[in-house]
N, C-alpha and C positions, 0 to 999 in steps of 0.2 A: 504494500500500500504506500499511497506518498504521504507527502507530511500535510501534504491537503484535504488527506479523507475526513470525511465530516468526523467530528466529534461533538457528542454531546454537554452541552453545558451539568456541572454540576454546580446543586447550588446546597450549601452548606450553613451558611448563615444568613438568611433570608431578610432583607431589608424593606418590612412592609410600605414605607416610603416613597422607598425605590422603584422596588421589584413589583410589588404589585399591580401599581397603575397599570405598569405596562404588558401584564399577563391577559392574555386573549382565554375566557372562559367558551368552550363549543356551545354549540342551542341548546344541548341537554342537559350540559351543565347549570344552565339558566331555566330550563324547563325547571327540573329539578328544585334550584331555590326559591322561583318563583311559589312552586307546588306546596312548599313548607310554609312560605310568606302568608298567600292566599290564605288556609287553614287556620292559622296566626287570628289574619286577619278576622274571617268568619267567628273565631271564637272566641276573640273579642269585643267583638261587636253583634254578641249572640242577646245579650240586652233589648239593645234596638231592636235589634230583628223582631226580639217578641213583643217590642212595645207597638211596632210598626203594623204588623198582622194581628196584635188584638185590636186597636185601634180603628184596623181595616175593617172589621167581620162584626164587632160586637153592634151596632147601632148606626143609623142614619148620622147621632150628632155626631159619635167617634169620628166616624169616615169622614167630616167633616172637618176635623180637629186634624184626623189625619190628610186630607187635603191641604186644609190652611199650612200644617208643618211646612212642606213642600214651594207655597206662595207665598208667606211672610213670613213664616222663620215660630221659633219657639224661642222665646224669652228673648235673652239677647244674641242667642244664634239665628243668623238670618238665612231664609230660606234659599238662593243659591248655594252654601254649605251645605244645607240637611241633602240638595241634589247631587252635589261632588261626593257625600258620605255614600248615597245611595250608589252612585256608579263606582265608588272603590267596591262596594260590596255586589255587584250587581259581577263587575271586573272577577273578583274573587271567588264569587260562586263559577263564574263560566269557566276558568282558565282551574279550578282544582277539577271539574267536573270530564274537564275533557284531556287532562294530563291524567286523571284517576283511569279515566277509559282507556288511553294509550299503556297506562302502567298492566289492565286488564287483559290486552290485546296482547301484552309482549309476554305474559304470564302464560294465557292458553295457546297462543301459537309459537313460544319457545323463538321468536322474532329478539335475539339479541345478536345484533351485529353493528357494525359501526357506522354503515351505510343506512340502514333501520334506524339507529336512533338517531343520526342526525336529519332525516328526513324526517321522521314521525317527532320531533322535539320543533321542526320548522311549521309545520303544519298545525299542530297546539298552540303555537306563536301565534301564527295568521289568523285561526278559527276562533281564537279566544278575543284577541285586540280587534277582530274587525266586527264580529258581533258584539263586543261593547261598545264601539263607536258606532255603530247601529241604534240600538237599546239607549245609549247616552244620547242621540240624536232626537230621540222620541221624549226622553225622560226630559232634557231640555226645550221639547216643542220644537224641533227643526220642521218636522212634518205630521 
């Protein structure tokens, strides 16, 4: 071999600093932490969630109350915010829901290859972010 064969970097004392910024994470890698976040997210914001769905069901006024959340806000949170809270979480249900299924798929069809999971981590990307910008489109009255 010449003295040009690739070698690989070793890294031994890691300078988060440094080194990190500039480490390129693949789409499953980011599937993946997204996957934990998401779940995160859901489960702490599983409050809401049930304040938001009783609110919804229980009565005319509720639904009401729960409208108005949405239009002028609750106390001093203003109702643009309660909209961005609802598309994080709107975000969060889609993207665990369809990373959970990929995780499903790779389970019964034994699909672990590296060609697989960067495609199926790119497509959980797309399907997840452009169905929320869809959903957020409505949720904010675009259409």
């Amino acid at each position: 071999m010449t003295e040009l064969a690739r070698k690989r970097p070793e890294f031994r004392n890691i300078n988060a600093l440094k080194d990190l910024p500039t480490y390129r994470l693949p789409a499953a890698g980011w599937v993946s932490i997204l996957h934990r976040v998401s779940g995160l997210l859901m489960f702490i914001l599983m409050p809401l969630i049930i304040w938001l769905f009783d609110n919804s069901i229980t009565s005319e006024i509720s639904f009401a109350k729960f409208s108005a959340a949405f239009n002028v806000g609750i106390g001093f949170v203003p109702g643009w915010f309660m909209k961005l809270v609802a598309l994080a979480l709107i975000w969060g249900y889609l993207h665990h829901f369809i990373a959970g299924l990929r995780h499903l798929y790779m389970d019964v069809c034994h699909a672990v290859t590296k060609e697989f999971g960067k495609s199926s981590a790119i497509v959980t990307l797309v399907l997840s972010l452009s169905l929320t910008a869809a959903l957020g489109a409505k949720l904010f009255g675009l259409y």
